[in-house]
C-alpha positions as CSV (number, residue, x, y, z in Angstrom):
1,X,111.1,-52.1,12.4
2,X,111.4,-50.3,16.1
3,X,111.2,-46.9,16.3
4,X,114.2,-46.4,17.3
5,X,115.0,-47.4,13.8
6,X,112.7,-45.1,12.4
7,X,114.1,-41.9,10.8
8,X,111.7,-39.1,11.1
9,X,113.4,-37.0,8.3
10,X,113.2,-39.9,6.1
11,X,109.5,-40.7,6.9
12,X,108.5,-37.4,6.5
13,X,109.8,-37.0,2.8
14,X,107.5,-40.3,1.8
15,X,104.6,-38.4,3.9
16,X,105.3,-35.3,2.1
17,X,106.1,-37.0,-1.1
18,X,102.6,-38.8,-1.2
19,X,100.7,-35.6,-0.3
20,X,102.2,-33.6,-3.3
21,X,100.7,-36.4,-5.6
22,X,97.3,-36.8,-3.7
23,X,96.9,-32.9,-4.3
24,X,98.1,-33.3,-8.3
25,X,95.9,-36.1,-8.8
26,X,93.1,-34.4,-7.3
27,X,94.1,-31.5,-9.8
28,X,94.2,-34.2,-13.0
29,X,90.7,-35.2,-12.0
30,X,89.1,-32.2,-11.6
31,X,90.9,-31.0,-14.7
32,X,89.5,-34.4,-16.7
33,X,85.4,-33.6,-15.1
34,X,85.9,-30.2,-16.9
35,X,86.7,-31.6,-20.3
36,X,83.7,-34.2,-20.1
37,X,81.7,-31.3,-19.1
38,X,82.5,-28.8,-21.7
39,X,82.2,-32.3,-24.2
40,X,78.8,-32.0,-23.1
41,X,78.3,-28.7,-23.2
42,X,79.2,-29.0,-26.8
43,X,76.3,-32.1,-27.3
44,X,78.5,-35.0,-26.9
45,X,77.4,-37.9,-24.6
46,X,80.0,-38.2,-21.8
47,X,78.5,-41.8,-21.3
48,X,79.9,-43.1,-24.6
49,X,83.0,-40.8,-24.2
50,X,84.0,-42.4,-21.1
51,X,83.2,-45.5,-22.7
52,X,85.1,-44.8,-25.9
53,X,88.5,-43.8,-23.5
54,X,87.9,-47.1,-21.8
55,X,88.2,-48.7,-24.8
56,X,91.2,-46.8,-25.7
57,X,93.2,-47.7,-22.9
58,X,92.4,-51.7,-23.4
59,X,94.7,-53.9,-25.7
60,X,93.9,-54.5,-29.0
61,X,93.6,-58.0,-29.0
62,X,92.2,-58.2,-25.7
63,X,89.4,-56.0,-26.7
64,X,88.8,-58.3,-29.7
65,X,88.4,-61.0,-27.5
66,X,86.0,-59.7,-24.9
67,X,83.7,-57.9,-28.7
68,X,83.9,-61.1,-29.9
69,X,82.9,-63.4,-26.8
70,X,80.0,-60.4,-26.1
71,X,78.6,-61.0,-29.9
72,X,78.3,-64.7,-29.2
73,X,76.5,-64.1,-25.8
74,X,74.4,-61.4,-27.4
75,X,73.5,-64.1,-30.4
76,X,73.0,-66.8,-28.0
77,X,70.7,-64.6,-26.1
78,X,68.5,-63.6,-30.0
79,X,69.7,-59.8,-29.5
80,X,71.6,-59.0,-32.8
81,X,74.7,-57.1,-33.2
């Protein structure tokens, strides 16, 4: 693309556009630290919080899978489940 072809106005909207998001995301995050830190506040380990969301956001059977395949590895290795 030359930039003669470029169209500033248009440009600038995507620019602007992406900055709006950067700033809510930043937001979201620091939004989500504050829930695991009142969680903890409260006694809950944010370790196995984040872990259990991780989890969460994984497909079923794909989860499944990988519980499975880590059981074998853990059995093949003499560390029961």
């Amino acid at each position: 693309m030359s930039t003669n072809a470029i169209e500033a106005g248009h440009l600038m909207a995507f620019i602007e556009r992406i900055e709006r998001l950067e700033e809510d995301k930043k937001t979201v995050s620091d939004e989500i630290k504050d829930v695991y830190s009142e969680a903890k506040g409260t006694g809950y380990d944010v370790k196995i919080i984040r872990k259990i969301v991780s989890i969460r956001k994984q497909d079923q059977d794909k989860r499944r899978e990988e519980e499975e395949i880590l059981e074998l590895y853990l059995q093949a290795l003499g560390m029961q489940v």
